[in-house]
N, C-alpha and C positions, 0 to 999 in steps of 0.2 A: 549188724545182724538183726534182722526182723526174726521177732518171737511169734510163735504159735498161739494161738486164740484158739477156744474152742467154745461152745454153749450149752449149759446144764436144761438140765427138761423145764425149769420155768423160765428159759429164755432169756438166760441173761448170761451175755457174751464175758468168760474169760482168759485174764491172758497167764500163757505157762512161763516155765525156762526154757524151755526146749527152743531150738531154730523151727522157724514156721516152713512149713511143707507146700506146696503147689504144684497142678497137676497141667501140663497145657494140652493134655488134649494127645500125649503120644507118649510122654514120661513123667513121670514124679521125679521134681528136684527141689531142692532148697530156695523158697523166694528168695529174691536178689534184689530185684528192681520192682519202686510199687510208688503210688501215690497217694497225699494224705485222703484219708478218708472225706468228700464234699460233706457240708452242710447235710443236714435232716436225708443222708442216705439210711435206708432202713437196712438193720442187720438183724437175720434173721436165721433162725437154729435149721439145720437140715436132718432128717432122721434119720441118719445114718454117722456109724462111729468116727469119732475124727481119725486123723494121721498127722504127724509133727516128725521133724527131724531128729537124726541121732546127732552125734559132734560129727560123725565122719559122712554125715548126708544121707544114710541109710534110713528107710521111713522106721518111723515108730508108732505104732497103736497107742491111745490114750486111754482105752477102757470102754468098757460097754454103753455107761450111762454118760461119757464125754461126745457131746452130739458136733461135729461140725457146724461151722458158723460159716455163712457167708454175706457178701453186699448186693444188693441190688440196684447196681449205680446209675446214678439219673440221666438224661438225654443230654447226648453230645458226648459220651464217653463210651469206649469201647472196652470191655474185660481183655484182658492179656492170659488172664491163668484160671484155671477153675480151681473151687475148692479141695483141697485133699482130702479122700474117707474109703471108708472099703464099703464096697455095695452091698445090698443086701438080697442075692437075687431069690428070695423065699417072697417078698416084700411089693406092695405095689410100686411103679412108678412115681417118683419125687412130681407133684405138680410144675410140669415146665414154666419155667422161672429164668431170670438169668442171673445165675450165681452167677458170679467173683469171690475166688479169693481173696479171704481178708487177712490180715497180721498187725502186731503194735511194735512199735519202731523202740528204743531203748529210754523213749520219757515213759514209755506207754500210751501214746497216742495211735491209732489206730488209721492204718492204713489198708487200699485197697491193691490189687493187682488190676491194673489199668492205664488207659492214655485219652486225653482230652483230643477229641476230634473237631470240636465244633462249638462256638459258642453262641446261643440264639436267646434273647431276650425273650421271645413268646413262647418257650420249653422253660421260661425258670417256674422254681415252685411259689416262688416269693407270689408269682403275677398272678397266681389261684387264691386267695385268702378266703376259708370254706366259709367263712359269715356272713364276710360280701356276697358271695356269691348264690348265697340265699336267699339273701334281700332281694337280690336284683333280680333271680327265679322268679321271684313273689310277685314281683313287681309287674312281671311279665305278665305271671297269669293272668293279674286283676285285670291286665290289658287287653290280654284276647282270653276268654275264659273257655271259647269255643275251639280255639284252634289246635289242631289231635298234634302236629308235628311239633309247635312250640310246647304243648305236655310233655312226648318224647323227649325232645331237648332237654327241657325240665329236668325228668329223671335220669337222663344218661349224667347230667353235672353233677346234680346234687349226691346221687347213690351212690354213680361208680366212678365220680373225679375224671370224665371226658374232658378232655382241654377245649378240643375243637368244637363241644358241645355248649360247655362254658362261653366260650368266645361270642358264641350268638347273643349272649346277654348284655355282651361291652361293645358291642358295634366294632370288634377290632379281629386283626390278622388273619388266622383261618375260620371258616367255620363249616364244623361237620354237616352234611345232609343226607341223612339219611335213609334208604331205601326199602329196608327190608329184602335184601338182594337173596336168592337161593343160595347154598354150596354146591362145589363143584370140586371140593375137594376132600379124602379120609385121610389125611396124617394119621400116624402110629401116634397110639398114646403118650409116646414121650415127648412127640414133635409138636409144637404148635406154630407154623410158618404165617398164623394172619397176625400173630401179636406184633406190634409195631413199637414198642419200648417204653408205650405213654402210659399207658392204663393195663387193666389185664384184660383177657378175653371176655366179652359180653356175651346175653342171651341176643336173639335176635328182638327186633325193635317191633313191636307188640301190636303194628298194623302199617299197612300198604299206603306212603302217606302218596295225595298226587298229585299230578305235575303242575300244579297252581297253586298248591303248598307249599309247597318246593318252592317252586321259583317265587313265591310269596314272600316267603323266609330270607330266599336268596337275595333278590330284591333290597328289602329292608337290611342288612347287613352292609351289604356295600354304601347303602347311601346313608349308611351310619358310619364308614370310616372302613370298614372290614375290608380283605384285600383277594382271600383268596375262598371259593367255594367249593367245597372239596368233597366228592365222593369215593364212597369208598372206604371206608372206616374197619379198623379192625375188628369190629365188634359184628360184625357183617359178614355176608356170601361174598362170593364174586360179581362185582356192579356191572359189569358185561352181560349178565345172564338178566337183567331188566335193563338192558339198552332203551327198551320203546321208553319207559315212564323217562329214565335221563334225558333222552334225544328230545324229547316233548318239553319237560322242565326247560333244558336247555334253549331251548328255541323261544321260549317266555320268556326267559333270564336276556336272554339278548334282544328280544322286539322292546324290552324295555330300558335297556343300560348296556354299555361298551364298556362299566367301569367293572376292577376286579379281575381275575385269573380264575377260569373254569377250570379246575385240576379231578384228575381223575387216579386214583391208586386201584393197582388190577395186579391178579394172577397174568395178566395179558393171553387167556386161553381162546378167545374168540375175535380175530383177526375184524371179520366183518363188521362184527358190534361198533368195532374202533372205528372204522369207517364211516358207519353212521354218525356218529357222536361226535366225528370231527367235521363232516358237514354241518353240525346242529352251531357247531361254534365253541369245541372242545379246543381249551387252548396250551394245554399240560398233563404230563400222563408219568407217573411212577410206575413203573413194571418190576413187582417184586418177584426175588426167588432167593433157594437158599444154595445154589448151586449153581454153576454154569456147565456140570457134567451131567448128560439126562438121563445118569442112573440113579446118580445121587439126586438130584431133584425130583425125581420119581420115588425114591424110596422116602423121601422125606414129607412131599405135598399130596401123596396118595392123588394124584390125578383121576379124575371121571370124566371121559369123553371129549378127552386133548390129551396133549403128551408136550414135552419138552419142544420139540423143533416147531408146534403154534407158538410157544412163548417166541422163540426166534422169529419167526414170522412175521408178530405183531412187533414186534421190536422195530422191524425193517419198516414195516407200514407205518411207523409214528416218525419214521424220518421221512420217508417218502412224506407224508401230510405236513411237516414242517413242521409239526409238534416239539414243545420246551420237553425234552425227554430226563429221567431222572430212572437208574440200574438200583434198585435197594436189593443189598444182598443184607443177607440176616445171616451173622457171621457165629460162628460153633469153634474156639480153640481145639484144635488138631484135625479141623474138616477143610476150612476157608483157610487156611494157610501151608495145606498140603501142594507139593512139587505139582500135579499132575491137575490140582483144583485153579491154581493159580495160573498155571497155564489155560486154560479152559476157559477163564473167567477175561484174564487179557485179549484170549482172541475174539470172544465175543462183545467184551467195552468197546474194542478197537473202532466196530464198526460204526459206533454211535457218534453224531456230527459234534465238531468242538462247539464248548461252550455246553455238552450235555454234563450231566451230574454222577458221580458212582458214589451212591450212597450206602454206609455201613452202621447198621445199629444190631444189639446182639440178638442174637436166636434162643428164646425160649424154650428151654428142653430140661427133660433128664439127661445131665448131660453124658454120663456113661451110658446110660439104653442108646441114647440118641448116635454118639460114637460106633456103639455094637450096632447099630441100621445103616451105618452108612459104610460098612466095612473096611477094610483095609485100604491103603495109597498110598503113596509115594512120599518120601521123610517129610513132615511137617517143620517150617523156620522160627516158626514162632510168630503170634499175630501183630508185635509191633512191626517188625521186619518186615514183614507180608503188607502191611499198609505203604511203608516208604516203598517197595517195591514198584507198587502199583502206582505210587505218584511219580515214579522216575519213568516208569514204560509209559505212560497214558497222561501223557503230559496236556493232550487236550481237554482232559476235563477234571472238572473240580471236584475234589474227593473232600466230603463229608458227614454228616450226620442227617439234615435238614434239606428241605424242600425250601426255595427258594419263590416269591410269588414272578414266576418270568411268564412272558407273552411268546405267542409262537415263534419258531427261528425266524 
């Protein structure tokens, strides 16, 4: 039996007698199944009161100043269950986040509600060391004092722990380039569909860097080792809405080097953009959403001036172009594992060419408002189920966490 945690107002996680409580997203039942808690996962208080089990499974209140605890578990791991708490709808919006449910197992070691999808070496925490990565900031600077995008980069590492911003430092894996791209999309306050599991959401990048920056940056990465150049950042618009400056960058990046994966992460709302971009020499494309239903991906991404069926669209036009194609659904227990979601979601992976990617990392939300915006559907199985599902139908592609650096099919 997994016991109930809970956390006091100064934030520190305790554990009860009571059986631990978990919510998936359609009922409150007694965790059952969970994993040990990884390494330096942060656990953090939620404001709102917990919920624990009775003997007979019936939830139990814990009290007004017993705050729920949850984890926010690291990359390559998907939540299975959310926190247990009673909401508070007087109360703003929980900053979306992706809880998990947490509980301590009978040493008292603490565990999460979750399941390892993927394991990638340039996602661990170990490979960030915030000192190094200081130095090697620094280092930078002294090196170009003048250059505005290597400053950006600077600050996206050092402040807000970008990876892919980081990376620019070490000449290795991905590395972020950033655009300053517009929105083109309102989520509801509870929904935040650009967060991508790495970092939290940024402001936008503090100037227009251009496409000789760009591909300046881009340049000097790969032929320090780096593998993939990536637009498109969470912290960002939609990079389809400045195609000219990437189509430009890109076409610099390749009059100078064939080496590296030009990857591209998009709402995929502007079909045409993709078009250009994949003449420029675009050689991989993530098309994220949090639905494959275009009600529910509309109530979720707040669309402005596209809708669901461009996302389809460009979908089809990044196989027609031959593009390494990669599906990231950002997954919500009781939304993504619904009868009628799952359905919806298969027949649209279907059509994407083997050898493409369906990638799953969690959705940022409150998660009860977020629930309450996407209304009702068809029984929910449960999100581990709903994954083996998906590997059994969709046997042509590889179901994970991560972006892989491929070249065009």
């Amino acid at each position: 039996m997994y016991r109930a945690v809970h956390a006091d107002r100064a934030g520190r996680v305790l554990v009860t007698d009571h059986p631990a409580l978990a919510f998936d997203g359609a009922r409150l039942a007694p965790l059952t199944d969970a994993t040990p808690l990884p390494p330096d996962t942060p656990l953090i208080p939620i404001e709102r009161e917990a919920l624990a089990a009775e003997r007979s499974g019936r939830p139990r209140r814990l009290g007004a100043g017993r705050l729920a605890a949850a984890a926010l578990l690291p990359p390559g791991h998907l939540r299975t269950h959310l926190p247990a708490y009673l909401d508070a709808p007087d109360r703003a919006d929980l900053a979306p986040r992706p809880y998990a449910a947490v509980a301590a197992d009978e040493e008292g070691r603490l565990v999460a509600a979750g399941v390892l999808l993927d394991r990638d070496p340039t996602h661990d925490a170990a490979a960030y060391p915030r000192a190094e990565i200081a130095a090697r900031v620094s280092d930078a600077l002294r090196a170009a004092p003048g250059d505005r995008l290597v400053r950006q980069l600077a600050r996206c590492a050092r402040e807000y722990g970008c990876r892919g911003a980081a990376n620019a430092f070490y000449g290795r894996w991905e590395c972020a380039l950033p655009v300053a791209a517009p929105a083109n999309e309102t989520p509801p306050d509870a929904v935040a569909p650009h967060r991508d599991g790495e970092a939290e959401a940024r402001e936008p990048a503090a100037f227009h860097p251009s496409a000789e920056e760009i591909a300046r940056a881009a340049t000097a990465h790969v032929a320090a080792g780096g593998t993939i150049l990536a637009f498109g950042r969470a912290c960002e618009g939609e990079p389809l809405l400045a195609a000219r400056v990437i189509e430009d960058a890109i076409g610099r990046i390749r009059a100078r080097t064939r080496a590296g994966t030009v990857h591209l992460e998009t709402n995929g709302s502007a079909t045409q953009a993709l078009r250009r971009l994949a003449g420029a020499g675009l050689d991989s494309i993530t098309i994220r959403i949090t639905s494959a239903r275009a009600r529910t991906y509309e109530a979720f991404h707040g669309p402005r001036d596209y809708r669901f069926h461009d996302v389809r669209a460009t979908l089809r036009l990044a196989a027609e172009l031959r593009l390494a194609i990669g599906l990231l659904v950002l997954v919500l227990p009781g939304v993504f594992d619904r009868q009628d979601e799952q359905e919806a979601l298969v027949g649209l992976a279907a059509e994407l060419p083997a050898g493409s990617t369906l990638l799953l990392r969690d959705l940022h939300a409150d998660p009860l408002r977020a629930l309450a915006i996407a209304g009702d559907g068809e029984g929910a199985i449960g999100v581990a189920d709903a994954v083996e599902r998906l590997r059994e139908r969709l046997p042509h592609l590889r179901v994970g966490a991560f972006v892989r650096p491929l070249a065009r099919i």
